[in-house]
C-alpha positions, 0 to 999 in steps of 0.5 A, spaced: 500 500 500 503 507 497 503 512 502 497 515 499 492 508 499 494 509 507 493 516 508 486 515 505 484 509 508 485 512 515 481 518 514 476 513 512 476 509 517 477 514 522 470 517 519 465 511 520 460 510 524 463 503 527 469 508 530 465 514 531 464 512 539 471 511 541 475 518 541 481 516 541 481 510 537 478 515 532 483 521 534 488 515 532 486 513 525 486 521 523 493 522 525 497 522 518 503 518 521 506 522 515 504 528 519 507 525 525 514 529 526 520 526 530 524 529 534 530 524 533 532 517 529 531 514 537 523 516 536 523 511 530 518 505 531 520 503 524 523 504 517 516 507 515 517 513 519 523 515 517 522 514 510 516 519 512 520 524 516 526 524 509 520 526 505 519 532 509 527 534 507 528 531 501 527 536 494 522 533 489 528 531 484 532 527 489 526 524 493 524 522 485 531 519 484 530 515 490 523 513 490 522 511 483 521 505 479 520 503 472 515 505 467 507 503 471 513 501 477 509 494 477 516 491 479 518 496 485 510 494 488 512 486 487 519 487 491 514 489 497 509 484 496 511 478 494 514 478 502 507 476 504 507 470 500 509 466 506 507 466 513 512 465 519 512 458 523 512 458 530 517 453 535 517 453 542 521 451 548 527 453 545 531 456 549 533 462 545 536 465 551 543 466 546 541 469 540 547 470 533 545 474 528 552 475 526 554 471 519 561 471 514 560 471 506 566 471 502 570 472 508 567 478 510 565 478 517 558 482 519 554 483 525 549 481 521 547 479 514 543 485 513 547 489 508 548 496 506 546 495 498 548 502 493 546 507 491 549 513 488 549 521 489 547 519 497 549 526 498 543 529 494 539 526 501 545 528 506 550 532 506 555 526 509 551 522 504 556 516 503 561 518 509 555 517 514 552 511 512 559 508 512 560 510 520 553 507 521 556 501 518 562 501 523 558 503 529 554 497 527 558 492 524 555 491 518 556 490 510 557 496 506 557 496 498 560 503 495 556 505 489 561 507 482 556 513 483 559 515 490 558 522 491 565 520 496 571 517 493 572 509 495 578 512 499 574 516 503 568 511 505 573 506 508 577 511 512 570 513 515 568 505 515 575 502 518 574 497 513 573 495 507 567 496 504 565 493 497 565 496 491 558 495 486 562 496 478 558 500 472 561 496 467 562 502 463 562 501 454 570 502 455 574 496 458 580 501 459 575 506 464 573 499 467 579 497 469 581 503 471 575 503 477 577 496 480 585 498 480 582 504 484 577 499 489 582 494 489 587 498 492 583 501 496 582 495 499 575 493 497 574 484 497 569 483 492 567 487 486 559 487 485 558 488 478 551 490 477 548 487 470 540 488 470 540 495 466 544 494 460 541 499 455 538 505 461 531 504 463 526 508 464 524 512 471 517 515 469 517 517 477 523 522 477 522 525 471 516 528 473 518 530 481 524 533 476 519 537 472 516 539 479 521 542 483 523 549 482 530 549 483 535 550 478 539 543 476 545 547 475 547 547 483 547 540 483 548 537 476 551 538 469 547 540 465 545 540 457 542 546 453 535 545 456 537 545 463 537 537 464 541 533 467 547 529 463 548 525 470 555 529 471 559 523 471 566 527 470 563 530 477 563 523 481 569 522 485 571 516 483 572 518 475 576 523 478 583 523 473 578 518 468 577 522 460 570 520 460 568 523 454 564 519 451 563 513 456 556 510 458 555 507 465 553 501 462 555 496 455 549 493 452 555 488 448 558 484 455 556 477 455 559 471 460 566 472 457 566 479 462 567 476 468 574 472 465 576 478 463 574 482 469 577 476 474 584 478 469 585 484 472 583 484 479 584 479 485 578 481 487 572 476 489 566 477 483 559 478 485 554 478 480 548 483 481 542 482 477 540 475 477 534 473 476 533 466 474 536 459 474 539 459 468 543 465 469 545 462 476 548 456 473 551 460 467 554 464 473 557 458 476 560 456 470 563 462 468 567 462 475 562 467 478 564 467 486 556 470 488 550 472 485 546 478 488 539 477 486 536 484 484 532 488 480 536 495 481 530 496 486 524 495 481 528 501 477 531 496 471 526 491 468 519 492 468 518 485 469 512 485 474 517 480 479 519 481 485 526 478 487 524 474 493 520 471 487 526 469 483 530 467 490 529 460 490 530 458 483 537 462 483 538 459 489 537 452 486 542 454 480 547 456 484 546 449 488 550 452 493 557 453 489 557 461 490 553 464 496 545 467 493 545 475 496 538 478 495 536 486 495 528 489 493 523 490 498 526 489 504 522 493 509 522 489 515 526 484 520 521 479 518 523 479 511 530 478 512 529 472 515 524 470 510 528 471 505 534 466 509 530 462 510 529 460 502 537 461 501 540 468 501 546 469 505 545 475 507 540 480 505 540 488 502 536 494 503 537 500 500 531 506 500 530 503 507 538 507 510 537 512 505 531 514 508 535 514 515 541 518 513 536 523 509 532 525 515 538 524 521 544 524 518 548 517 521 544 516 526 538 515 522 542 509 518 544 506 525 536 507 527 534 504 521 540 497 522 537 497 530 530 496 527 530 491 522 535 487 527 530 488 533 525 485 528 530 479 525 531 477 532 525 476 533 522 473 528 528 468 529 526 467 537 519 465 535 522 461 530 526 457 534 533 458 530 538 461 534 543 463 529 543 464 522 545 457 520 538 454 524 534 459 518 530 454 514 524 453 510 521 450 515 520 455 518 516 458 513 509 456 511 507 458 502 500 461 501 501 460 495 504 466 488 502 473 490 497 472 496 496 478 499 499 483 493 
């Protein structure tokens, strides 16, 4: 449901006659929780109320960038629902009285397997952007995957984590820029290259260009713009092309075949990960051709208007990779619960994105850390009901299927 569904719900609810006897309750439903203002992160009681809360500070244009989808955006609502396929089966007389959230994929440790996924121009939303997000990232002992579209350079975000973060690839229509950004995030330290693949020709972000037209703010202040006034994207003003001649590079080739990955493995030691599988066949395509891990991802609902949500293309992929590399999954994740969902069916570990941005938008690196807390508290739980005491003890038992699409 789109905060507009729910805003008008409420006030209809709250106009009944079946509530109108009972004051406060009423009183509550009216209440806008859009309208509700926080006085810190610490007053959040779920991601949804920070994502509220950077609405409010967050110009039309960014807040078009960070929100949209694709074309009638179907696949940005599928990511979110397709969590509601499956309900939690509860366990009992375990003694959950030590509970291990904490998990290791591709040698990297984490606090817990939610990760950090990308995403660019971080600064558009906060001042500290990329930086505030890699101290909550060491506060918290998570995961961090370093955008090509950093608005800080790889150098500086591992400064602030105080340790390696990954770095997610563009792969460019120029081998020679390629290499040239992983030679920099592999002497930066970075373990593993992410290389996004979902998006080989552009994609079409109906949302942002229309909140783009409506933001009143002159684009030049942020952006490099064309004769009209329109963004070309200002690669050259990304710091990780810093030194790079860019003229006439694209973020992205639409010639790469399986072959990319030898070539890439040629010039890094670098673990590959491939982000952008979405199917069995791909998954076994990955393992064949030396992939070490696959993130299933669909860009955030922002690549392919396909309709899925990734949490519905996991267990095939998983399936593919037959447990030969580690299956990552990003898209939709808006509770703890969909966490372990999601590890239930095989991820290793689990990505947000909108989620912690919206954090960092409304308070900085504490609202990054607000949001970690709120999603572990809710693994943690969902994993004390469940009876499973670690990561390892997550299985699909503990799942009950309602079948495709229920409740969506």
């Amino acid at each position: 449901m789109s905060s507009l569904e729910r805003r008008a719900l409420l006030k209809f609810l709250a106009g009944s006659p079946l509530v109108a006897g009972l004051a406060p309750f009423a009183k509550a439903l009216a209440a806008d929780p859009e309208e509700r203002v926080l006085a810190s992160a610490a007053e959040a009681l779920d991601v949804f109320d920070l994502e509220a809360a950077a609405r409010r500070v967050v110009p039309p244009a960014h807040w078009g960038y960070l929100q949209s989808g694709v074309d009638g955006e179907a696949t940005l609502r599928a990511n979110v629902a397709a969590f509601s396929r499956y309900q939690l089966r509860p366990r009992r007389f375990v003694d959950v009285s030590r509970m291990d959230l904490s998990t290791e994929v591709l040698g990297t440790k984490m606090s817990s397997p939610i990760m950090l996924c990308p995403i660019g121009s971080t600064r558009a939303m906060n001042p500290e952007g990329e930086v505030a997000v890699a101290r909550a990232a060491k506060t918290k002992g998570a995961l961090q995957i370093l955008s090509t579209q950093s608005s800080f350079s790889v150098e500086d975000v591992t400064a602030a984590r105080g340790a390696p973060v990954w770095f997610q690839l563009y792969t460019t229509n120029n081998f020679e820029v390629t290499k040239k950004l992983v030679k920099r995030a592999e002497a930066a330290g970075c373990p593993v290259v992410a290389v996004t693949i979902d998006t080989p020709a552009g994609r079409n972000t109906v949302t942002a260009t229309r909140m783009r037209r409506e933001d009143t703010r002159v684009c030049a202040g942020c952006h490099t713009v064309d004769d009209r006034g329109n963004p070309r994207g200002g690669l050259t003003a990304k710091p990780m092309f810093a030194g790079i001649d860019m003229q006439g590079v694209g973020l992205v080739s639409a010639s790469l075949t399986w072959d990319f990955i030898k070539r890439l493995k040629d010039v890094t030691s670098m673990k590959v990960v491939l982000k952008g599988i979405e199917a069995r066949e791909d998954a076994q395509l990955a393992v064949k051709h030396g992939a070490d891990g696959i993130i299933v991802s669909n860009h955030g609902g922002r690549a392919l208007e396909s309709g899925r949500g990734t949490f519905e293309a996991l267990p095939e992929v998983v399936a593919g990779a037959a447990g030969k590399i580690p299956v990552m999954l990003d898209g939709g994740v808006r509770r703890g619960t969909d966490v372990f969902k999601a590890l239930a069916l095989g991820a290793s570990a689990v990505g947000i994105g909108r989620p912690y941005v919206w954090g960092v938008a409304a308070f900085g690196q504490a609202g990054a850390e607000r949001v970690l807390d709120i999603l572990n508290t809710e693994l943690r739980l969902a994993m004390v009901g469940c009876g499973a005491r670690n990561v390892r003890e997550i299985s699909s038992r503990s799942l009950v299927d309602l079948g495709p699409r229920h409740g969506s």
